[in-house]
N, C-alpha and C positions, 0 to 999 in steps of 0.2 A: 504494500500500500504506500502510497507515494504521499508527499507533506500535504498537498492542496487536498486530496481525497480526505485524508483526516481530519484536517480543520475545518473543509467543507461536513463531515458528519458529525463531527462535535459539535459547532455550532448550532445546525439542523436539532439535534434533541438536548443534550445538556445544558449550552448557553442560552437556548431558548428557556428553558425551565428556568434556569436562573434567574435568567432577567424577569420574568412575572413573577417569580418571586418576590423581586427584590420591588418592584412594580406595586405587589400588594400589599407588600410591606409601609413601603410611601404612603396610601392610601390609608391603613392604618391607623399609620402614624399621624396622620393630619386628621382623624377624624375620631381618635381615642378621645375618651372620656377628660373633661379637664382642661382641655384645650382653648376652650374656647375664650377664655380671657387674653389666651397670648395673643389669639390670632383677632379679638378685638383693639386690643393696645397696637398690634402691628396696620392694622386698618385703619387706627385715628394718629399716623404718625403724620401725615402731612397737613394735618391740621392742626399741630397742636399750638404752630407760630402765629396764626392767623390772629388779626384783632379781632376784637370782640364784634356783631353784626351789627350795618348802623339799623334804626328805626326811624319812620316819620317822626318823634321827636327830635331826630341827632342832622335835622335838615335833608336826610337823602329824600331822591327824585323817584320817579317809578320810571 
């Protein structure tokens, strides 16, 4: 068996397994229990500079 045939059939079933493995592992991981504070602190990170919103008191226009 020659190098490309091998790497060709490893890839074909092993690295395929792997990688969904490792695929639903990600998935997992991003949707375990607990989470979800990170990934709301991570969500309000580009707001957290913003000033405050104006209102019709503070003279904005519409």
């Amino acid at each position: 068996m020659d190098t490309y045939s091998f790497l060709r059939e490893l890839a074909d079933s092993w690295a395929l397994l792997i990688l969904t493995l490792i695929f639903l592992g990600v998935i997992a991981w991003a949707f375990r229990p607990g989470s979800r504070a990170l990934h709301d602190d991570a969500a309000a990170v580009p707001f957290r500079d913003d000033p405050a919103p104006r209102g019709p008191q503070d003279g904005a226009t519409k």
